[in-house]
TORPA-4810 file (N, C-alpha, C, O; in nm, 3 decimals):
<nodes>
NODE_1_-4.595_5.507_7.116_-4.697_5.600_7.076_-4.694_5.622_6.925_-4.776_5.700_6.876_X
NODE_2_-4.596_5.552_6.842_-4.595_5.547_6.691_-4.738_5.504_6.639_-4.770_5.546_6.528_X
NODE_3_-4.825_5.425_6.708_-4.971_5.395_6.630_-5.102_5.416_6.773_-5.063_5.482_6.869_X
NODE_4_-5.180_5.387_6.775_-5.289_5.445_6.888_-5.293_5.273_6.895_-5.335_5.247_7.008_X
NODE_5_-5.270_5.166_6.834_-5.271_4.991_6.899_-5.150_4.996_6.990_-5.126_4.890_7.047_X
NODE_6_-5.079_5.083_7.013_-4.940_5.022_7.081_-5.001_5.051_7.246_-5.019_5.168_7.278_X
NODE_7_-5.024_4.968_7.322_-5.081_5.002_7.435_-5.043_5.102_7.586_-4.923_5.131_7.596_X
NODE_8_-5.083_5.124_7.633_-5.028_5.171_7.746_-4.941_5.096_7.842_-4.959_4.974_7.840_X
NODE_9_-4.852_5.142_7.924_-4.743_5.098_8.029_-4.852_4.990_8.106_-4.972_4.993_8.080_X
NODE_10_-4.800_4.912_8.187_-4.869_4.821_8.232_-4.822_4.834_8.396_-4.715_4.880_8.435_X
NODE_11_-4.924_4.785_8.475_-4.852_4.794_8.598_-4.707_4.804_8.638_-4.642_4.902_8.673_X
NODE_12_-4.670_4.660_8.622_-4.568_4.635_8.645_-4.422_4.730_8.597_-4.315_4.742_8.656_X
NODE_13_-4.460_4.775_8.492_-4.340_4.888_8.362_-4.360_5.025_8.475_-4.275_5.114_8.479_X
NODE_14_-4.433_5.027_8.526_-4.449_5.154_8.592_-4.396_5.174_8.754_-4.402_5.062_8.804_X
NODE_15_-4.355_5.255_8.836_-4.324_5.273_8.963_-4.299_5.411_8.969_-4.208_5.482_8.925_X
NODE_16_-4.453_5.443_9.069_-4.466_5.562_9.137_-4.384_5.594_9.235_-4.395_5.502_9.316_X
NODE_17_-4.294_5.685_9.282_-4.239_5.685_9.372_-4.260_5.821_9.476_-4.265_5.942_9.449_X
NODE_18_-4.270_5.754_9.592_-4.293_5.855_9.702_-4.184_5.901_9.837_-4.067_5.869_9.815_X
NODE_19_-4.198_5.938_9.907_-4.103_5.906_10.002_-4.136_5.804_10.080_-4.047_5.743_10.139_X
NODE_20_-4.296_5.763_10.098_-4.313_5.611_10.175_-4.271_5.485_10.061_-4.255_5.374_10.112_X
NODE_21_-4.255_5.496_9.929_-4.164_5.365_9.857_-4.077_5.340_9.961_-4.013_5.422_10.028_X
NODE_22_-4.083_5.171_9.971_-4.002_5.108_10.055_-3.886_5.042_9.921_-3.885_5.025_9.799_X
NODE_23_-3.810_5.024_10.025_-3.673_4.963_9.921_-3.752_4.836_9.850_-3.744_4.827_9.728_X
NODE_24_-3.806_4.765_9.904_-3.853_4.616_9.870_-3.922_4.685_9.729_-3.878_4.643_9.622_X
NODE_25_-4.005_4.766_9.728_-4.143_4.792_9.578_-4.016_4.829_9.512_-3.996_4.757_9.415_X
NODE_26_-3.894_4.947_9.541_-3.797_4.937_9.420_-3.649_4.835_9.376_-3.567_4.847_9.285_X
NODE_27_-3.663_4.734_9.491_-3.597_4.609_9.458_-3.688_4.561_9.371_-3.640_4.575_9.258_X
NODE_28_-3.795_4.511_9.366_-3.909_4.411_9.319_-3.892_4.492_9.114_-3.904_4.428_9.010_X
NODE_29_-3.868_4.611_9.126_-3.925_4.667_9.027_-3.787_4.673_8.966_-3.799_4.644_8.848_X
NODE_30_-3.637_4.703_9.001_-3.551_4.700_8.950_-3.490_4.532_8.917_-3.413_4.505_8.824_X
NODE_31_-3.534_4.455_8.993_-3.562_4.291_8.934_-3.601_4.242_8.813_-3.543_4.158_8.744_X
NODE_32_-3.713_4.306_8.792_-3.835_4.296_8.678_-3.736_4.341_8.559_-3.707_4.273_8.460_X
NODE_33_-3.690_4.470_8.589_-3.622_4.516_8.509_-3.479_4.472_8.438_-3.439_4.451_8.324_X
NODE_34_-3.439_4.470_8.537_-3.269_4.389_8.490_-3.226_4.281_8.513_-3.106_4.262_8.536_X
NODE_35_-3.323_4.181_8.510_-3.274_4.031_8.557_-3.352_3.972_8.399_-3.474_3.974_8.386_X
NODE_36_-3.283_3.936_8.318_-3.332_3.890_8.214_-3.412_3.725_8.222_-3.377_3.611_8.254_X
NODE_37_-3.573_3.815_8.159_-3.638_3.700_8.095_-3.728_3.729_8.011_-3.686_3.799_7.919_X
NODE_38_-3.880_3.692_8.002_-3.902_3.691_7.899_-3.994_3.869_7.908_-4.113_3.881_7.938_X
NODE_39_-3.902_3.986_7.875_-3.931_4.099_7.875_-4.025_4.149_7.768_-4.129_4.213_7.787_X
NODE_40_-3.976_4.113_7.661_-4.045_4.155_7.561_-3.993_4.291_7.542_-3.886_4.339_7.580_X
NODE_41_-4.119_4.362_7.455_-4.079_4.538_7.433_-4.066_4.632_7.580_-4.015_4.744_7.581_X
NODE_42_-4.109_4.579_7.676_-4.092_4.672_7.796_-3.986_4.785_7.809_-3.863_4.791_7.813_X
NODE_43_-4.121_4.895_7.814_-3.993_4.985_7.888_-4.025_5.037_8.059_-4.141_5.063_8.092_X
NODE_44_-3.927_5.047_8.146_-3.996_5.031_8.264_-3.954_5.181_8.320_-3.857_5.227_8.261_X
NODE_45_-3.999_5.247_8.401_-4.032_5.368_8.414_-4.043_5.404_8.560_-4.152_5.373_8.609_X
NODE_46_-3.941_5.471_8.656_-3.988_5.544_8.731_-3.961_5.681_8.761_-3.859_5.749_8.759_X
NODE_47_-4.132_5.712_8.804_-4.161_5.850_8.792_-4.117_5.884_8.904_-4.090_5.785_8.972_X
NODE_48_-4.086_6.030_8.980_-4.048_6.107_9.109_-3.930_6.028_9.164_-3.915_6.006_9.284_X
NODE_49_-3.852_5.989_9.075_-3.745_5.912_9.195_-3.665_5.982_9.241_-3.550_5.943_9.259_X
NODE_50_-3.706_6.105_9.274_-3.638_6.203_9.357_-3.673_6.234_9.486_-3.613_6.299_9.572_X
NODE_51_-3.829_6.152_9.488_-3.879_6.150_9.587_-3.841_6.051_9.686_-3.838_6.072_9.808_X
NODE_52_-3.824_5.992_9.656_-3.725_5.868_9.765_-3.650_5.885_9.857_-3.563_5.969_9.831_X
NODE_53_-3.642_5.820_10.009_-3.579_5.859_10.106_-3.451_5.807_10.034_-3.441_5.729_9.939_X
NODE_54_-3.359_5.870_10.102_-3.208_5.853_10.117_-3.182_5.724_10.112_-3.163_5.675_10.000_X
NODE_55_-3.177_5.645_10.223_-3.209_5.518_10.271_-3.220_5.420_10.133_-3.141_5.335_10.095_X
NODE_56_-3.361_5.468_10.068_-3.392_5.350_9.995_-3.314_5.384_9.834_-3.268_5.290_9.768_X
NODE_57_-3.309_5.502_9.794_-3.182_5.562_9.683_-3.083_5.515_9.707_-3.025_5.485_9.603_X
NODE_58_-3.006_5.481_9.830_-2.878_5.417_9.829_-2.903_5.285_9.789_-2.831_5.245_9.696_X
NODE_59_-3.033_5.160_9.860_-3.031_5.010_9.836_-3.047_5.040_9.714_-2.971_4.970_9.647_X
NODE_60_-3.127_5.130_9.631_-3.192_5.094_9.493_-3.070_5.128_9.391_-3.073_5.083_9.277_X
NODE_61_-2.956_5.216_9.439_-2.824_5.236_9.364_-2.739_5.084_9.355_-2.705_5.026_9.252_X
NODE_62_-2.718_5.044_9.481_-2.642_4.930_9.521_-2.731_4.866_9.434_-2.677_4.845_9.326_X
NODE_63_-2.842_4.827_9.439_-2.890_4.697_9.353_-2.895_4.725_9.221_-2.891_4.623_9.151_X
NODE_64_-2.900_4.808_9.172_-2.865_4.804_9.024_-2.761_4.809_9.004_-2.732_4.780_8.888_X
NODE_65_-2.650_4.845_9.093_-2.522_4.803_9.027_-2.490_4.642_9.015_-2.444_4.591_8.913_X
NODE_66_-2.524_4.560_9.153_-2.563_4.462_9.091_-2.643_4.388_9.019_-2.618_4.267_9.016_X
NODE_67_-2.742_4.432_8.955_-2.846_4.362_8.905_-2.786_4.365_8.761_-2.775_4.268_8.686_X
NODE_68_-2.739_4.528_8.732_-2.675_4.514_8.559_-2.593_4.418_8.506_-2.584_4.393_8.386_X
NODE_69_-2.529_4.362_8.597_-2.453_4.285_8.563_-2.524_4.155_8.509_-2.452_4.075_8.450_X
NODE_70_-2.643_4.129_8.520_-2.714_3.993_8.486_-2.725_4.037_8.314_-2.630_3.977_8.263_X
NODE_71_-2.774_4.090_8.238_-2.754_4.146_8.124_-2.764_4.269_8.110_-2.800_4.354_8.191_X
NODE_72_-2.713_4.282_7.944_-2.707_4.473_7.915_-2.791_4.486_7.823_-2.760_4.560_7.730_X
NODE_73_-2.871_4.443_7.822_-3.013_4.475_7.718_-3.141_4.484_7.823_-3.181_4.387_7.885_X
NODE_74_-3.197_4.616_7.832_-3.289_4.682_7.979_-3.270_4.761_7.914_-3.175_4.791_7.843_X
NODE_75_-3.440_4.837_7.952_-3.495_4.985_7.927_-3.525_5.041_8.056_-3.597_4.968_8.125_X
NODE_76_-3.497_5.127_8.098_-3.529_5.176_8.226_-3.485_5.303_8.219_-3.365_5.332_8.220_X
NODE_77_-3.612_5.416_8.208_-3.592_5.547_8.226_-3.666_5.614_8.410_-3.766_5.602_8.480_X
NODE_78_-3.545_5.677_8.409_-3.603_5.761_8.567_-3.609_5.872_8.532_-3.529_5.923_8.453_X
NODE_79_-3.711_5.934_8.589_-3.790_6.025_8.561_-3.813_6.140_8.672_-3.907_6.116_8.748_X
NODE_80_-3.732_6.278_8.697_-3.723_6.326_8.828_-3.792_6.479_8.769_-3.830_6.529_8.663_X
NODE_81_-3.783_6.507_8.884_-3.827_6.697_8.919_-3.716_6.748_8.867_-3.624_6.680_8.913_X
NODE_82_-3.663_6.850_8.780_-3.576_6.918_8.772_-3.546_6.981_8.851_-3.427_7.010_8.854_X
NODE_83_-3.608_7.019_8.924_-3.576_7.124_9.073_-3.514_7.036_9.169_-3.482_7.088_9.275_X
NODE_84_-3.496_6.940_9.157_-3.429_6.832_9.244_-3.339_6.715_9.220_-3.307_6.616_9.286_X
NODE_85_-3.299_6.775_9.071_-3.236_6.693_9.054_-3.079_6.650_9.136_-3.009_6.558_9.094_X
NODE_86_-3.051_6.715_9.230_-2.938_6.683_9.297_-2.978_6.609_9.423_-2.877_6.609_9.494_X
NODE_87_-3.061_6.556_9.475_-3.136_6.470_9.503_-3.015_6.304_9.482_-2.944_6.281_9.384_X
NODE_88_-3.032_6.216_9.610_-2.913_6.123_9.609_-2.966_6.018_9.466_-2.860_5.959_9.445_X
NODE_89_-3.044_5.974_9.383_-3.058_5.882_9.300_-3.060_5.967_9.159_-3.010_5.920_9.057_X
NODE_90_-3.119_6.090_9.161_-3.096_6.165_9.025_-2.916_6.167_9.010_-2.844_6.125_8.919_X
NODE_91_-2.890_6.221_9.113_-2.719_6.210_9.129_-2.630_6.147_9.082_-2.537_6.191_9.014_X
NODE_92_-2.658_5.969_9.134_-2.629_5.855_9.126_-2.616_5.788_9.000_-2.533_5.700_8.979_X
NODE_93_-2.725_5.845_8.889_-2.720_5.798_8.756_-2.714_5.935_8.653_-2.738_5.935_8.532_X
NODE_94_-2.681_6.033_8.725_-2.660_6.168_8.634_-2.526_6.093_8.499_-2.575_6.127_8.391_X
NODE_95_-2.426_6.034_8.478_-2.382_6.033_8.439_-2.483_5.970_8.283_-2.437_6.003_8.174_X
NODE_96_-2.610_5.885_8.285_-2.687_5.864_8.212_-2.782_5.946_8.145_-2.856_5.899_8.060_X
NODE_97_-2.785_6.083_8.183_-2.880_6.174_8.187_-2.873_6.195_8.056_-2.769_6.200_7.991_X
NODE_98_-3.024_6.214_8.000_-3.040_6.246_7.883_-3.154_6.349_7.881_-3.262_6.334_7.938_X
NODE_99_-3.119_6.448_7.812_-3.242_6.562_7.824_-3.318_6.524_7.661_-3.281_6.508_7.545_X
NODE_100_-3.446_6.522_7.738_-3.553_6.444_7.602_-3.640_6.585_7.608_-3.668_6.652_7.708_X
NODE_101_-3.679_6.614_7.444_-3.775_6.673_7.397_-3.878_6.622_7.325_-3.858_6.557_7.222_X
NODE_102_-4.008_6.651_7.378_-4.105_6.542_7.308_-4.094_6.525_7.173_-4.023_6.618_7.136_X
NODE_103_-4.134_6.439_7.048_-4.148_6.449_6.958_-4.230_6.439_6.885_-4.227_6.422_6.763_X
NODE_104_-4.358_6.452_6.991_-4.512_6.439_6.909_-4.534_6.592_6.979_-4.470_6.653_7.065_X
NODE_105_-4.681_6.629_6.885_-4.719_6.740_6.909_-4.799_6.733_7.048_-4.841_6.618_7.066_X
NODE_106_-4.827_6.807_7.133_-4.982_6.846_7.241_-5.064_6.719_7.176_-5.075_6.605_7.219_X
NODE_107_-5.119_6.781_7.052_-5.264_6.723_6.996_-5.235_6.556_6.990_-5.302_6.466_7.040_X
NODE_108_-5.115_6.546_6.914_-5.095_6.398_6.890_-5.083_6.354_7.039_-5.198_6.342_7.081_X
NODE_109_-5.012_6.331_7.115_-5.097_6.332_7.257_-5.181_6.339_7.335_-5.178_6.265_7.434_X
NODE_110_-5.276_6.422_7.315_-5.400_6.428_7.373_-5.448_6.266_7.300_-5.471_6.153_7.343_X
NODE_111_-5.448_6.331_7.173_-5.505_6.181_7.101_-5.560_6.035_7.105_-5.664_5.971_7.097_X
NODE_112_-5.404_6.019_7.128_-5.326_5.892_7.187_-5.374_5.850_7.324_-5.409_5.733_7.339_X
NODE_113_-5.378_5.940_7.431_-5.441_5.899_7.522_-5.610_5.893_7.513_-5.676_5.795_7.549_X
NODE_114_-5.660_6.003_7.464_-5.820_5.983_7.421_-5.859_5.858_7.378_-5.962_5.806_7.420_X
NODE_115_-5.761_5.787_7.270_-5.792_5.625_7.206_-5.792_5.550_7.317_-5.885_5.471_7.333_X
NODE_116_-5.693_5.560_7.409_-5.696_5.445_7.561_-5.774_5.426_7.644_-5.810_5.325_7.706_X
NODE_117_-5.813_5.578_7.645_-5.903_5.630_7.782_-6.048_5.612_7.755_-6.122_5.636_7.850_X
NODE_118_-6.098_5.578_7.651_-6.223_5.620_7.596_-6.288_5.481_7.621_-6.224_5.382_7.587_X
NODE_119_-6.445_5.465_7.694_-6.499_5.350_7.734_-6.594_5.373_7.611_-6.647_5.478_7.574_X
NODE_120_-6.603_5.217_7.546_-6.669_5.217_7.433_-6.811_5.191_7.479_-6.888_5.204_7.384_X
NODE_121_-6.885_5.152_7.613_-6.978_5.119_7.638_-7.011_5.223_7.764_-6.987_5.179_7.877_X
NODE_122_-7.053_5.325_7.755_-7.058_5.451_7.911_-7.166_5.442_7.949_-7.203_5.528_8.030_X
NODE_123_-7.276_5.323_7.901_-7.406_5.369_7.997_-7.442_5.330_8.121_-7.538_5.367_8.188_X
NODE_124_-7.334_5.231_8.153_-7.293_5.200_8.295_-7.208_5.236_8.398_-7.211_5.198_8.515_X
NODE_125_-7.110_5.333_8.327_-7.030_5.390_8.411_-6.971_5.469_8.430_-6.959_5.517_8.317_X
NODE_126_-6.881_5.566_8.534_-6.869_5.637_8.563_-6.802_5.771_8.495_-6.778_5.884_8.539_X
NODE_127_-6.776_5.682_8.318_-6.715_5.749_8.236_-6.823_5.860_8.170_-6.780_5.970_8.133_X
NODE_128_-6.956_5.828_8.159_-7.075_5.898_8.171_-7.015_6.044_8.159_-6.992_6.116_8.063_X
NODE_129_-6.998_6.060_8.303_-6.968_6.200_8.368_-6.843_6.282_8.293_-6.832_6.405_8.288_X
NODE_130_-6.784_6.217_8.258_-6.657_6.343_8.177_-6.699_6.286_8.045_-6.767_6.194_8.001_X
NODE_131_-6.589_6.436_7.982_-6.613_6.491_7.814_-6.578_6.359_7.720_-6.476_6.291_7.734_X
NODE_132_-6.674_6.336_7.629_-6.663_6.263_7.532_-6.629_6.096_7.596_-6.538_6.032_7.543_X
NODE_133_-6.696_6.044_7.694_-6.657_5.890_7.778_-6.556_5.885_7.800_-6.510_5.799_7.724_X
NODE_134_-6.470_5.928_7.869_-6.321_5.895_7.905_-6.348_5.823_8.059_-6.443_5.842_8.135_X
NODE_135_-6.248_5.750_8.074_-6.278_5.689_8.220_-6.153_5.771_8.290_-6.131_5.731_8.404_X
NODE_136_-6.084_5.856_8.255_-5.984_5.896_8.351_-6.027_6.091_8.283_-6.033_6.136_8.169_X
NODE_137_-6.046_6.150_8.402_-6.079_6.252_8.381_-5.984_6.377_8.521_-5.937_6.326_8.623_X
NODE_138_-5.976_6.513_8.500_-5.921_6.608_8.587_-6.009_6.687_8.599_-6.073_6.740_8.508_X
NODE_139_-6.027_6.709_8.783_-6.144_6.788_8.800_-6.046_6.879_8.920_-5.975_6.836_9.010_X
NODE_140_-6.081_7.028_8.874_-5.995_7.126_8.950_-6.107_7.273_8.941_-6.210_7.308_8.882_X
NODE_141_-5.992_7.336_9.059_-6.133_7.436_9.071_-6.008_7.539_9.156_-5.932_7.490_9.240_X
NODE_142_-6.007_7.691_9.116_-5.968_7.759_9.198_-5.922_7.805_9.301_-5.824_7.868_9.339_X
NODE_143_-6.086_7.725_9.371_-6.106_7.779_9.511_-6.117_7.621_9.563_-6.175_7.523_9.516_X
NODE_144_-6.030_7.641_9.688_-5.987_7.514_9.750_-6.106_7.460_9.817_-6.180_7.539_9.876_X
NODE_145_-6.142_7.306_9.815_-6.207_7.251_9.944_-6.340_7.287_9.890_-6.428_7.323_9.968_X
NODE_146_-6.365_7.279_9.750_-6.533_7.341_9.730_-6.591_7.144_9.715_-6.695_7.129_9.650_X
NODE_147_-6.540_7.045_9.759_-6.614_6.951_9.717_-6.590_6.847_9.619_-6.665_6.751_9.605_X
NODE_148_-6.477_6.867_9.546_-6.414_6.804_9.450_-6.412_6.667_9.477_-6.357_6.589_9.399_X
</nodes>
């Protein structure tokens, strides 16, 4: 996020995690990650991994202990609920834990994503409808179930 050209995470750098993540999407993704090839700047990222059954926090512990061993140059930040962090995979790599404070402002953020998000051509699509052409927009409302 040092310039508004440095692009966004890419599929693959990314893994949502739920409690239906099966071990296989965080084998596949801890692969990507620590089996060296041609990586480049990647940094790979998963979000809620607190959310994860038991089950698949244990294969996804076990496999990165073996997988590190292929090399020690990997970016891989996990990314949990604080309210859960005792949770079996926050646990598992607590000894890595690093408490991060942003270092850009709100605005420089908003920014940054505004440059990504913004469709340079909206008269076809659905970016139309939210503020200033953005194709990714938040629509919320009070009162539940009005239609959203």
């Amino acid at each position: 996020m040092n310039s508004p050209q440095q692009p966004l995470p890419t599929f693959d750098e990314v893994l949502l995690c739920t409690p239906q993540t099966s071990a296989e999407q965080v084998g596949l993704f801890l692969r990507r990650c620590l089996i060296p090839c041609h990586r480049g700047d990647k940094i790979y990222t998963m979000l809620y991994a607190d959310e994860l059954s038991y089950e698949v926090s244990c294969r996804a512990e076990e496999l990165f202990q073996h997988l590190q061993f292929y090399g020690s140059s990997y970016r891989l930040i996990i990314l949990c609920n604080c309210e859960r962090e005792n949770s079996y995979l926050p646990s598992a790599f607590s000894h890595y834990k690093v408490h991060m404070i942003p270092q850009r402002s709100r605005a420089d953020i908003q920014q940054y994503l505004q440059h990504h998000f913004r469709v340079a051509q909206p008269s076809s699509s659905a970016a139309a409808m939210f503020k200033e052409h953005m194709c990714v927009g938040i629509v919320s409302s009070k009162r539940a179930g009005m239609g959203k």
